[in-house]
C-alpha positions in Angstrom: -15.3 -37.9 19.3 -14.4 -34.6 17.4 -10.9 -35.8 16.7 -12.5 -39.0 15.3 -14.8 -37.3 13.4 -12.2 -35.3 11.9 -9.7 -38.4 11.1 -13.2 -40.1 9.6 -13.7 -37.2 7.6 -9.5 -37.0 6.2 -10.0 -40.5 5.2 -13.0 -40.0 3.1 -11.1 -37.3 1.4 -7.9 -39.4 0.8 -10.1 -42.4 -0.7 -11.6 -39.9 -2.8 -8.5 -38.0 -4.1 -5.7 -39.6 -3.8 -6.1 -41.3 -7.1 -6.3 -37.9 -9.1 -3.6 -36.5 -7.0 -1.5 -39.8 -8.1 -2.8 -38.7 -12.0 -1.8 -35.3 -11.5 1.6 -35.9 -9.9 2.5 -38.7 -12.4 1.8 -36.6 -15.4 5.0 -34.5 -14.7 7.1 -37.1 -14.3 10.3 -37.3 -16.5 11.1 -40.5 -16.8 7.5 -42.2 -17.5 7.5 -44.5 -14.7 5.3 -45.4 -11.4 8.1 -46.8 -9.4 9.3 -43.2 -8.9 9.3 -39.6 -9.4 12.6 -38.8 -11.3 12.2 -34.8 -11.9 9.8 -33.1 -13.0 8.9 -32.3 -16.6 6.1 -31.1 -19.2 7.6 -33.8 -21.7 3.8 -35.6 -21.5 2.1 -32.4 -22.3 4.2 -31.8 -25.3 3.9 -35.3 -26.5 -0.2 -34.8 -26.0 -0.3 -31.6 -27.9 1.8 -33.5 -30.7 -1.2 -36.0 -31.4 -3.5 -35.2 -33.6 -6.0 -37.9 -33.1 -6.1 -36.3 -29.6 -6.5 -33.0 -30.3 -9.4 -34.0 -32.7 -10.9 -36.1 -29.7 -10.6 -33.0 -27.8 -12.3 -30.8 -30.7 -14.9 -33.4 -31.2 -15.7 -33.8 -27.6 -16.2 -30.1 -27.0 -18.4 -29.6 -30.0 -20.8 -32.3 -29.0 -20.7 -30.6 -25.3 -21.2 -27.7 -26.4 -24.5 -27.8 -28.9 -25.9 -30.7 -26.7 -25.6 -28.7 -23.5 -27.3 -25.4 -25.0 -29.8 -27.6 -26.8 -30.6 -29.4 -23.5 -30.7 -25.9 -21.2 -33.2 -24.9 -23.9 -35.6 -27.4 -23.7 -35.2 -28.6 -20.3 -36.4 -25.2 -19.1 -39.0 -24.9 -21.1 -40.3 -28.1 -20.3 -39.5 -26.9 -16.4 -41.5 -23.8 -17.3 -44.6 -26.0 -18.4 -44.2 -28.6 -15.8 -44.4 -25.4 -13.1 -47.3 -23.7 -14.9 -49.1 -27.0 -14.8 -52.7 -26.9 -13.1 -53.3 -30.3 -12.6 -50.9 -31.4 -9.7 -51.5 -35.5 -10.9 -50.1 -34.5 -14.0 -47.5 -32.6 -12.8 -46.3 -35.1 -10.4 -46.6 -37.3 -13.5 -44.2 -35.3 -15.3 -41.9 -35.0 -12.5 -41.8 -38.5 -12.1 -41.2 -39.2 -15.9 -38.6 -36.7 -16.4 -36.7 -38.5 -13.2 -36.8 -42.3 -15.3 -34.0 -41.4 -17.1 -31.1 -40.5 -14.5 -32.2 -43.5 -12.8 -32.1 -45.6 -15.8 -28.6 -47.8 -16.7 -26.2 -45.8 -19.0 -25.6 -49.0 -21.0 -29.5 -49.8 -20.7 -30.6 -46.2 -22.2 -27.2 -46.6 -24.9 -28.6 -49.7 -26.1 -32.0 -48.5 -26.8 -30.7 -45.6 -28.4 -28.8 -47.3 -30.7 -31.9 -49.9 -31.5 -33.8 -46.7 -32.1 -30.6 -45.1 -34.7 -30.5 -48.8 -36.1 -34.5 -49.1 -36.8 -34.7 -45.2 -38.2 -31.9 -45.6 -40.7 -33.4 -48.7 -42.0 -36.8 -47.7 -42.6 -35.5 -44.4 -43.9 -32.5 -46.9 -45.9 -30.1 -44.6 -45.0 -26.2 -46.3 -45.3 -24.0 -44.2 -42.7 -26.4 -43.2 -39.9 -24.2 -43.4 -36.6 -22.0 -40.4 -36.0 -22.3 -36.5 -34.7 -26.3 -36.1 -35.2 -26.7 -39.6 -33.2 -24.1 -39.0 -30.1 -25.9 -35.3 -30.3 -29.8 -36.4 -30.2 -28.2 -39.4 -27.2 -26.3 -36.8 -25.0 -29.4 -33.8 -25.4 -31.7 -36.9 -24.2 -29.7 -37.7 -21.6 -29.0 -34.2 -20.4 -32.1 -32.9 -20.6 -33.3 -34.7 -16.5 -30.4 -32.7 -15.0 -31.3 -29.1 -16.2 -35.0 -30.0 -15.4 -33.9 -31.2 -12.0 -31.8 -27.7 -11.9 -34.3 -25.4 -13.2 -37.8 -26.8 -11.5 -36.8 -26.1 -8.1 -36.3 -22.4 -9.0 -39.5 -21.7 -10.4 -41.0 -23.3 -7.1 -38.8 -21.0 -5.2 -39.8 -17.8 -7.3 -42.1 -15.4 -5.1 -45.7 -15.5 -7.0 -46.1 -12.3 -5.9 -43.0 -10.7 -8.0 -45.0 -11.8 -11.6 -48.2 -10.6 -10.0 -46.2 -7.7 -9.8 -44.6 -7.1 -12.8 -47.8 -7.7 -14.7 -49.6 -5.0 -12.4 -47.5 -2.4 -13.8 -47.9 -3.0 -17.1 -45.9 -6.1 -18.5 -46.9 -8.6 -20.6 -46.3 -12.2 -20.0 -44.0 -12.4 -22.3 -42.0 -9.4 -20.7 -42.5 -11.0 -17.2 -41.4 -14.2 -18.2 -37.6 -12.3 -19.8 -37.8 -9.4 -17.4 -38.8 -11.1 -13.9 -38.6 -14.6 -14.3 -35.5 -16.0 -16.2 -33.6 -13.7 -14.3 -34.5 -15.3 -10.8 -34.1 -18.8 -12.3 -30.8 -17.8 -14.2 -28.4 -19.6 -11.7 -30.5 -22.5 -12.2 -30.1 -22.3 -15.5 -26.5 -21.7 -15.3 -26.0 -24.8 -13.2 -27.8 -27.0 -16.0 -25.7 -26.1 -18.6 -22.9 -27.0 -16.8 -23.8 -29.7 -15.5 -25.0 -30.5 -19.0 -21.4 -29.7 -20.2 -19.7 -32.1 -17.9 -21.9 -35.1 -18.4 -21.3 -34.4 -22.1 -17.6 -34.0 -21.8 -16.8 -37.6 -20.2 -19.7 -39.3 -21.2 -18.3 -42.8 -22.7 -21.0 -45.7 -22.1 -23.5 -44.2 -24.0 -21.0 -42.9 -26.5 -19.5 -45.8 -27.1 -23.2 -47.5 -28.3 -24.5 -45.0 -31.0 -21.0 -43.5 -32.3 -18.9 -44.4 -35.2 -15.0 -44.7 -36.4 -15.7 -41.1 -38.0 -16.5 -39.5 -35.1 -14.4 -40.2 -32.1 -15.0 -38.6 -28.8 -12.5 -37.8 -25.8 -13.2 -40.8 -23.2 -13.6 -43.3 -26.4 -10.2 -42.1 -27.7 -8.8 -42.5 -23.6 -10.7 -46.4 -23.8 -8.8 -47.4 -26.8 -5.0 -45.5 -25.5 -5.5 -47.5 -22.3 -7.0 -50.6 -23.3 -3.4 -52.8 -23.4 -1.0 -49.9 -22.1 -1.6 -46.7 -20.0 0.6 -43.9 -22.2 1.6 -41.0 -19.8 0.6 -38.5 -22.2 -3.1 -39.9 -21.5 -2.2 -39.3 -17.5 -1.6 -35.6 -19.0 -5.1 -35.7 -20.7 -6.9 -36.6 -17.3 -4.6 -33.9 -15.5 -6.1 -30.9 -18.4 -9.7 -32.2 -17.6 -9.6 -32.5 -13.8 -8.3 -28.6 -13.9 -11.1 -27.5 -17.0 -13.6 -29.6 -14.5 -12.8 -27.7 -11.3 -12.7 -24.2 -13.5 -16.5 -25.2 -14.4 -17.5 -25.8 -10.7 -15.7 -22.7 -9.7 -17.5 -21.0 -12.4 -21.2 -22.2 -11.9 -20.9 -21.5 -8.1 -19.9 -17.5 -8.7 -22.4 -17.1 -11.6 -25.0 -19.0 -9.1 -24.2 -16.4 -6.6 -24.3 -13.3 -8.5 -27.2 -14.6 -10.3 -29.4 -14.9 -6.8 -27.9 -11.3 -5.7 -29.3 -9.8 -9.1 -32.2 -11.6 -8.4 -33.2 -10.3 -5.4 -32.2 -6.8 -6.0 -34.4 -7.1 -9.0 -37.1 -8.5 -7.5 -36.6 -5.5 -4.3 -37.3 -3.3 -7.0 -40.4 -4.7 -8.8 -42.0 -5.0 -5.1 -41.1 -1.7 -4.5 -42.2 -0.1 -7.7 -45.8 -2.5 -7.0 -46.1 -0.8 -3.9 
């Protein structure tokens, strides 16, 4: 049984990623060609970095992550903040539930009503060119903002009662509490949202693909259109870059997340001990 479990479990892993470690391998090879692996080369790297219109996807696509993923870990914790400071537990389960609708939602359902909403706004307000950054940055904010809630509710359900209790015993305000005590314990939570926020920004391309325009051209809508009729090799290099800046991200939000819950505690060992 244990050396079927284990064989079960190698089998999963090879389904999952064997195709990005046929993208990765591919993308060095010389000659351009699945049949076989000739030598190995950076030839598809330089002939990325040689494209403009990709680089400008790139630039695009981390601009839009970027400000949508800081605008999303704003509001998504404040509205976490409100949801958790809720009295009413029917209204807070209502929340809850609302702020859920959206992950579970269709992309191409909630890209379409986005754009229908873009559409209706610039005609009442008879504006010509209304699809472009401001739209794919009011869509991806929107669809962001679930995840950091999801992120950054549970740590406020998790935070001791006792440690604000605490702080405002010896003399802080609740504004102080809520920089000094709280947002400190909820920070890897935080953290987490943004990047997941990033992430979901970065290869978004359903959504993307309803409410932008020819002007402003995003990463996985520039990959769509290379790979619609022939897949280039230089895209293979693409995919290679944002697997590695991917796994940097996840390697990142797991050390910040555990730093972030050491600092927390030691603060919060310190405000119970100054309490007592």
């Amino acid at each position: 049984m244990k050396f079927l479990s284990k064989f079960y479990i190698v089998i999963i892993f090879l389904i999952l990623y064997a195709p990005i470690l046929v993208v990765i391998l591919f993308s060095f090879n010389e000659s351009g060609s699945l049949s076989n692996f000739t030598g190995f080369s950076l030839y598809w790297y330089e002939d990325l970095f040689r494209n403009d219109e990709a680089l400008t996807a790139l630039k695009n696509s981390l601009v839009l992550a970027v400000f949508s993923s800081i605008l999303a870990t704003v509001l998504g914790t404040l509205a976490a903040f409100s949801i958790s400071r809720a009295k009413n537990k029917y209204y807070r389960r209502a929340m809850e539930s609302v702020s859920n609708i959206p992950m579970m939602n269709p992309d191409i359902v909630t890209g379409v009503s986005m754009m229908l909403l873009f559409v209706g706004v610039a005609q009442f307000a008879k504006a010509g060119s209304y699809l472009g950054f401001w739209t794919m940055l009011i869509a991806h904010t929107t669809f962001n903002l679930p995840y950091v809630i999801l992120s950054v509710l549970p740590k406020f359900r998790q935070m001791d009662k006792s440690l604000t209790e605490a702080a405002l015993d010896l003399g802080c305000t609740p504004v102080q509490t809520l920089f000094r005590v709280e947002l400190p314990y909820i920070m890897p939570g935080i953290v987490s949202g943004l990047m997941m926020s990033f992430t979901l920004s970065l290869d978004d391309f359903v959504i993307s693909h309803f409410v932008s325009s020819p002007d402003f051209k995003t990463l996985p809508l520039y990959i769509y259109t290379q790979t619609a009729h022939e897949v280039k090799f230089s895209m293979y290099a693409l995919c290679t870059i944002l697997i590695f800046v991917i796994l940097f991200l996840l390697i990142a939000v797991n050390v910040a997340g555990s730093m972030g819950e050491h600092r927390a505690r030691k603060k919060a060992g310190k405000i119970m001990m100054g309490g007592k």
